[in-house]
PyMOL Python script that loads the backbone (N, CA, C, O; Angstrom):
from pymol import cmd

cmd.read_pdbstr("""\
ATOM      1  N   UNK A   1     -75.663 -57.119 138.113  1.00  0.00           N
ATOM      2  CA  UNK A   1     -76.499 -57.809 137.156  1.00  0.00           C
ATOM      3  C   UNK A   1     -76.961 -56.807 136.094  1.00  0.00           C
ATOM      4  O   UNK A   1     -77.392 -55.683 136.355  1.00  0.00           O
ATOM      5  N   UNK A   2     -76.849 -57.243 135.076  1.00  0.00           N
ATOM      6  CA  UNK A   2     -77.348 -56.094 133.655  1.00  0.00           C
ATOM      7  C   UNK A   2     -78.820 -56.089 133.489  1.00  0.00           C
ATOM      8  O   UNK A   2     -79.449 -55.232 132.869  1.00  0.00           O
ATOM      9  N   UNK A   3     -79.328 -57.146 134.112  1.00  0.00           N
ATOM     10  CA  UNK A   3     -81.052 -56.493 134.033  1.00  0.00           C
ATOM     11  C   UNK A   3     -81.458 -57.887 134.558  1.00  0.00           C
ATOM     12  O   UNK A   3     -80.682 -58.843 134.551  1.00  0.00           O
ATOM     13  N   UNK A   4     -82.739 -57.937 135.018  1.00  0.00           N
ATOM     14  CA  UNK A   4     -84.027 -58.494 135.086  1.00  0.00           C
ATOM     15  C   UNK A   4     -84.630 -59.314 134.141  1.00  0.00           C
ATOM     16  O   UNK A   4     -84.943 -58.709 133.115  1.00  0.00           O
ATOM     17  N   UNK A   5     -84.912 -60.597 134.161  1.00  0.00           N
ATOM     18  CA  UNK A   5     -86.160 -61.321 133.202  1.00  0.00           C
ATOM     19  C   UNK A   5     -87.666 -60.585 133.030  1.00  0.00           C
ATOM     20  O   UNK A   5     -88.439 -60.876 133.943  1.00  0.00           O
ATOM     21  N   UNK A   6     -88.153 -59.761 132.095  1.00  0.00           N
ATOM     22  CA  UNK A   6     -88.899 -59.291 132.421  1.00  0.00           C
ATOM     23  C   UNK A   6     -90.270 -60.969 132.135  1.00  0.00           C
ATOM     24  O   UNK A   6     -90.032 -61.652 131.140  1.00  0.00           O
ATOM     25  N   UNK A   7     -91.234 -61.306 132.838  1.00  0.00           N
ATOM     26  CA  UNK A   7     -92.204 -62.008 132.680  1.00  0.00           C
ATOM     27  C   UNK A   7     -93.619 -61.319 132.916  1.00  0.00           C
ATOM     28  O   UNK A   7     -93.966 -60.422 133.684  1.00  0.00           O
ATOM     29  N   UNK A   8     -94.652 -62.454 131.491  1.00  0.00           N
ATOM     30  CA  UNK A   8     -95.427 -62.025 131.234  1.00  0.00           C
ATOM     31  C   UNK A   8     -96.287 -62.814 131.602  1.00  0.00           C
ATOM     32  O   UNK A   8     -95.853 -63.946 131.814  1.00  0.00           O
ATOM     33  N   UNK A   9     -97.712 -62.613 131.821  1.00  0.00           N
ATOM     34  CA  UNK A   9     -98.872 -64.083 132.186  1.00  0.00           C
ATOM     35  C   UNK A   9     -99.833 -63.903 130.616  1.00  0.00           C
ATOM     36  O   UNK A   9     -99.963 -63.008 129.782  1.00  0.00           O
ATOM     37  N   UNK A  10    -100.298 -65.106 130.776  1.00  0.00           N
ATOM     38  CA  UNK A  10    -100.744 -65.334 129.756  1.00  0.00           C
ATOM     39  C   UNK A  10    -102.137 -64.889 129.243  1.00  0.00           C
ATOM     40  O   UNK A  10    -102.789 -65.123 128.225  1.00  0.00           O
ATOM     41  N   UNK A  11    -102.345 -64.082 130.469  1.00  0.00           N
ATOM     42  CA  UNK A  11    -103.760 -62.670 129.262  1.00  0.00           C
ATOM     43  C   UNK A  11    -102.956 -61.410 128.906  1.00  0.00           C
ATOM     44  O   UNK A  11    -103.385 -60.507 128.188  1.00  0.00           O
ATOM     45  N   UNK A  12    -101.624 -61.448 129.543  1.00  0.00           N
ATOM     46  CA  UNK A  12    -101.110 -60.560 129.186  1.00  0.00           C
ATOM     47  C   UNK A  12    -100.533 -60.395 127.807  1.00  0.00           C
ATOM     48  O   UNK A  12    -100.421 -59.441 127.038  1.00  0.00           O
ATOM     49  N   UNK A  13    -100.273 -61.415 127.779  1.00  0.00           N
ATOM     50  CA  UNK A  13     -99.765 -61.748 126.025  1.00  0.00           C
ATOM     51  C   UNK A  13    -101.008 -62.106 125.169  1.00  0.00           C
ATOM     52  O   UNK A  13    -101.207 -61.706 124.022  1.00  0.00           O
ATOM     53  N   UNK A  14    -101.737 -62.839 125.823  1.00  0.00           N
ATOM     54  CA  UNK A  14    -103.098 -63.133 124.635  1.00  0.00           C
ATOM     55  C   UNK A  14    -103.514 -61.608 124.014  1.00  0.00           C
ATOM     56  O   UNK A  14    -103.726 -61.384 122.823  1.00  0.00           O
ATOM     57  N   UNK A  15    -103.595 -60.364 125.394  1.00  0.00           N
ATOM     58  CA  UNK A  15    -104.198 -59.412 124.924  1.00  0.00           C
ATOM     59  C   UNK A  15    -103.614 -58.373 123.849  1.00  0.00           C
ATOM     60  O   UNK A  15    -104.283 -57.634 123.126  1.00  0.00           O
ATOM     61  N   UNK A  16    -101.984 -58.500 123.913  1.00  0.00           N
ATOM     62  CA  UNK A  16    -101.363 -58.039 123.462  1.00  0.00           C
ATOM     63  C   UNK A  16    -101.424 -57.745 121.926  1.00  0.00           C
ATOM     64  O   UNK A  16    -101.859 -58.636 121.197  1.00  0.00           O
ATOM     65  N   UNK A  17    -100.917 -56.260 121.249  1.00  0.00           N
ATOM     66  CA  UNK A  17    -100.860 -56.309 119.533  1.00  0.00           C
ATOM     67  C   UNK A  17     -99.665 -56.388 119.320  1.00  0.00           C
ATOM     68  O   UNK A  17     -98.852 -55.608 119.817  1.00  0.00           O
ATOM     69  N   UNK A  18     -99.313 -57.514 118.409  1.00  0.00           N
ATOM     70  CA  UNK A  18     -98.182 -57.033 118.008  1.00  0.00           C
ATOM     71  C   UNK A  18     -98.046 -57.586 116.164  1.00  0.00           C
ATOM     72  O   UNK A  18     -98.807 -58.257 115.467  1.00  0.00           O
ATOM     73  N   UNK A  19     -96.119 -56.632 115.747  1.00  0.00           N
ATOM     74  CA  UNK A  19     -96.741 -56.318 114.695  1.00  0.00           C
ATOM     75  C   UNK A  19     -96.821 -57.361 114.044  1.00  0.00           C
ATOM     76  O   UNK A  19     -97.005 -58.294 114.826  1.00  0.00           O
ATOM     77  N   UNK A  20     -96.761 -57.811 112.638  1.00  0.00           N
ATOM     78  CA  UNK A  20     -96.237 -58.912 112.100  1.00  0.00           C
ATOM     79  C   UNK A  20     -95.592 -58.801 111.194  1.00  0.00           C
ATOM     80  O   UNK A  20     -95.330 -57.997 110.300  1.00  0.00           O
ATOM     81  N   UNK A  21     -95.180 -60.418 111.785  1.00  0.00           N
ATOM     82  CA  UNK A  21     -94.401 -60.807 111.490  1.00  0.00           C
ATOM     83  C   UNK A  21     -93.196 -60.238 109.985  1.00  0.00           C
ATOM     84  O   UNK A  21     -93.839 -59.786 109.038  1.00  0.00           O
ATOM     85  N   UNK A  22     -91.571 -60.255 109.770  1.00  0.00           N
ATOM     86  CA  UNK A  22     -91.241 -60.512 108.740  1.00  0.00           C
ATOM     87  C   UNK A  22     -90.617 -61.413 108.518  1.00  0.00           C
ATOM     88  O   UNK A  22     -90.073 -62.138 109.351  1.00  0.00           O
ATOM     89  N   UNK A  23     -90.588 -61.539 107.080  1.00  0.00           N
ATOM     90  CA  UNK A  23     -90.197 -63.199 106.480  1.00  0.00           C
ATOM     91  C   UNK A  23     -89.252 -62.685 105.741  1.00  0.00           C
ATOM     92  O   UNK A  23     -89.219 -61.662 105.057  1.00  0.00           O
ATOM     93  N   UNK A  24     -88.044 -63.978 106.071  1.00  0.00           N
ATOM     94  CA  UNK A  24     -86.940 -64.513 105.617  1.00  0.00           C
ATOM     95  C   UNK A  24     -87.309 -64.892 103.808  1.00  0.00           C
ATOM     96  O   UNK A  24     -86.995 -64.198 102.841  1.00  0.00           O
ATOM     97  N   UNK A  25     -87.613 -65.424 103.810  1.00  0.00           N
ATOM     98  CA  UNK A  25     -88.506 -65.985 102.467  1.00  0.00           C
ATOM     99  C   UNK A  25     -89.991 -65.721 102.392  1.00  0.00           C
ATOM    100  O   UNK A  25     -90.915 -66.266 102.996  1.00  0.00           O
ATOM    101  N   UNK A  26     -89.989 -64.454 101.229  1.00  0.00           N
ATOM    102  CA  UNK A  26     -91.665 -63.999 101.354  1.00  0.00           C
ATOM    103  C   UNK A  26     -92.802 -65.400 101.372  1.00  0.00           C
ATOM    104  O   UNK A  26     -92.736 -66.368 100.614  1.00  0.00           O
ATOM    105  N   UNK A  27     -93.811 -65.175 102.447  1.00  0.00           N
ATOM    106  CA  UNK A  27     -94.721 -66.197 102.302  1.00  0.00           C
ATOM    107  C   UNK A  27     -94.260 -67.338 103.061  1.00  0.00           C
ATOM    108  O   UNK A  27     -95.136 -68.098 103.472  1.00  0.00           O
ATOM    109  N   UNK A  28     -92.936 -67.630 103.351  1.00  0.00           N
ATOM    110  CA  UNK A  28     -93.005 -69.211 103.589  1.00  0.00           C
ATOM    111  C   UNK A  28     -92.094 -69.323 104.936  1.00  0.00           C
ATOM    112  O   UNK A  28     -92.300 -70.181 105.794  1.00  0.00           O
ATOM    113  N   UNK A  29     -90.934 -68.227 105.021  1.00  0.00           N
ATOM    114  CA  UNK A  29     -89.925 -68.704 106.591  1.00  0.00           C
ATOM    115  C   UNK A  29     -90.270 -67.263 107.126  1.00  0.00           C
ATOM    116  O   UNK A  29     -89.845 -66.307 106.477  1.00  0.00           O
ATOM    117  N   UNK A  30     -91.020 -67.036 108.277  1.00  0.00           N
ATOM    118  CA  UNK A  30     -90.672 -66.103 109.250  1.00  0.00           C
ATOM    119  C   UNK A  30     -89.293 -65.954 109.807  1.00  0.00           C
ATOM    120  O   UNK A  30     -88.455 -66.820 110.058  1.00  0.00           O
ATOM    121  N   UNK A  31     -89.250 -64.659 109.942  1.00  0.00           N
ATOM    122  CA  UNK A  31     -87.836 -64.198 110.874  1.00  0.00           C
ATOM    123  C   UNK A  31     -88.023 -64.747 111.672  1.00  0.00           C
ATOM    124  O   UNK A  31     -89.156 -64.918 112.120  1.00  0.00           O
ATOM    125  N   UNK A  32     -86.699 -65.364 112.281  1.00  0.00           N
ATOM    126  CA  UNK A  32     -86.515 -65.999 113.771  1.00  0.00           C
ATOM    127  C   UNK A  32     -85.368 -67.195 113.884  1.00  0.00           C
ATOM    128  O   UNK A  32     -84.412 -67.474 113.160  1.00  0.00           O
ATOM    129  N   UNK A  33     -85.848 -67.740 115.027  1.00  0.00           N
ATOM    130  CA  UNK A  33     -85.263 -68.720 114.449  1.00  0.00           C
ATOM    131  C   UNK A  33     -85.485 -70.136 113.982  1.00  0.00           C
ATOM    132  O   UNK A  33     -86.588 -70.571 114.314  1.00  0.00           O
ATOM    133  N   UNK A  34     -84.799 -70.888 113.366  1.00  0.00           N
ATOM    134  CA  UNK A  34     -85.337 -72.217 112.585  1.00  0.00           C
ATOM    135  C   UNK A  34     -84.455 -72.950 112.391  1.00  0.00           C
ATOM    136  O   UNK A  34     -83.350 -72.620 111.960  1.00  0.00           O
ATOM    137  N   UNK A  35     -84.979 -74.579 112.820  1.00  0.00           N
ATOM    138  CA  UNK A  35     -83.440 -75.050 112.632  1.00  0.00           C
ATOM    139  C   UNK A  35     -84.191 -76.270 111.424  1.00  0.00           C
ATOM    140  O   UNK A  35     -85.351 -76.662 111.298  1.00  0.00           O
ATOM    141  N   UNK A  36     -83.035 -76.571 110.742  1.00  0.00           N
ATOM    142  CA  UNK A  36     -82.899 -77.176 109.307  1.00  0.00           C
ATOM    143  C   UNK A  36     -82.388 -78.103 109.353  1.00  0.00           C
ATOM    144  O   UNK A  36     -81.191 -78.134 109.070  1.00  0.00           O
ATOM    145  N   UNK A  37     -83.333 -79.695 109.870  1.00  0.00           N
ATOM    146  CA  UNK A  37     -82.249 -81.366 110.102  1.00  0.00           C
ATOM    147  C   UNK A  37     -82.725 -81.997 109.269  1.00  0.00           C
ATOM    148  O   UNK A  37     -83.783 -81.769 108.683  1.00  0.00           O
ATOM    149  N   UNK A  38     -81.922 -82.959 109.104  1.00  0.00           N
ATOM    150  CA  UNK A  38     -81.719 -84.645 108.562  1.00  0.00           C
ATOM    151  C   UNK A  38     -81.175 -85.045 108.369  1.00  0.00           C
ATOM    152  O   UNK A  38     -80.203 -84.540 108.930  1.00  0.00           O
ATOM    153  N   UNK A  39     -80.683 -86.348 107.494  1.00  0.00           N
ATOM    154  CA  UNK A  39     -80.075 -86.815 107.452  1.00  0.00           C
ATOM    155  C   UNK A  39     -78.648 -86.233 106.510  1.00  0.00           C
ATOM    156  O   UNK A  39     -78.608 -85.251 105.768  1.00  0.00           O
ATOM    157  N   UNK A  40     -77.483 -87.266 106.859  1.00  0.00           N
ATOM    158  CA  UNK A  40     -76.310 -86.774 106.078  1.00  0.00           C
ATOM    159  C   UNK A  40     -76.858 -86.326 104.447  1.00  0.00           C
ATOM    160  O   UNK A  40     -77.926 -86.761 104.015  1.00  0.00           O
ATOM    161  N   UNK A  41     -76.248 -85.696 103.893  1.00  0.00           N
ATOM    162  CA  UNK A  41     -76.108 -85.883 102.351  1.00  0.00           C
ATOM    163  C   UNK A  41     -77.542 -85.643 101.571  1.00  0.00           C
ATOM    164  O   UNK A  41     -77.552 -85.861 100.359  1.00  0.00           O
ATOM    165  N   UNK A  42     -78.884 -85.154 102.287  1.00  0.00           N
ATOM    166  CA  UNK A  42     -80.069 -84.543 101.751  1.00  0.00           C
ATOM    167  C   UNK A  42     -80.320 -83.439 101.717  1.00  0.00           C
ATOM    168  O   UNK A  42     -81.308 -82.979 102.290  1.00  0.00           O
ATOM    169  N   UNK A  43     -79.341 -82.609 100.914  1.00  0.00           N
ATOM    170  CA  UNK A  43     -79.688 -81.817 100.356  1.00  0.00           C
ATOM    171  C   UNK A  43     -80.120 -80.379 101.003  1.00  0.00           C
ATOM    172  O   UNK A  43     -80.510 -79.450 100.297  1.00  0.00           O
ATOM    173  N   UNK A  44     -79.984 -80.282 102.719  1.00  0.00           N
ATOM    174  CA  UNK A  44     -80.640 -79.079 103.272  1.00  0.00           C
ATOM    175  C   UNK A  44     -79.671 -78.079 103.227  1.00  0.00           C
ATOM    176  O   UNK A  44     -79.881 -77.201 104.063  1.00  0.00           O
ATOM    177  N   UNK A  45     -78.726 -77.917 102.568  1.00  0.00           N
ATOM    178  CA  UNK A  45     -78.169 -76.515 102.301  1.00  0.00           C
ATOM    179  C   UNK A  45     -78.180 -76.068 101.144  1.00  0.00           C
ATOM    180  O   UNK A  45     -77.737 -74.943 100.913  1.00  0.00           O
TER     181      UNK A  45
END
""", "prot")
cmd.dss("prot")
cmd.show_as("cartoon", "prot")
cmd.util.cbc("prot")
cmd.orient("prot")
């Protein structure tokens, strides 16, 4: 096996710093991921 799930509880993460975030589009899409639906033929690309 190549590794372990590492898991966290949840004061563990509340307490946590981390850095922030960067954006895909300054101000408006964080890095990550995002998914982009609707209908046929409106325009989301």
């Amino acid at each position: 096996m190549a590794g372990r799930l590492r898991t966290v509880d949840a004061r563990t993460l509340a307490d946590a710093v981390l850095d922030p975030p960067g954006y895909a589009v300054k101000d408006l899409l964080v890095q990550g991921l995002h998914i982009l639906a609707g209908a046929p033929k409106t325009g989301k690309s």
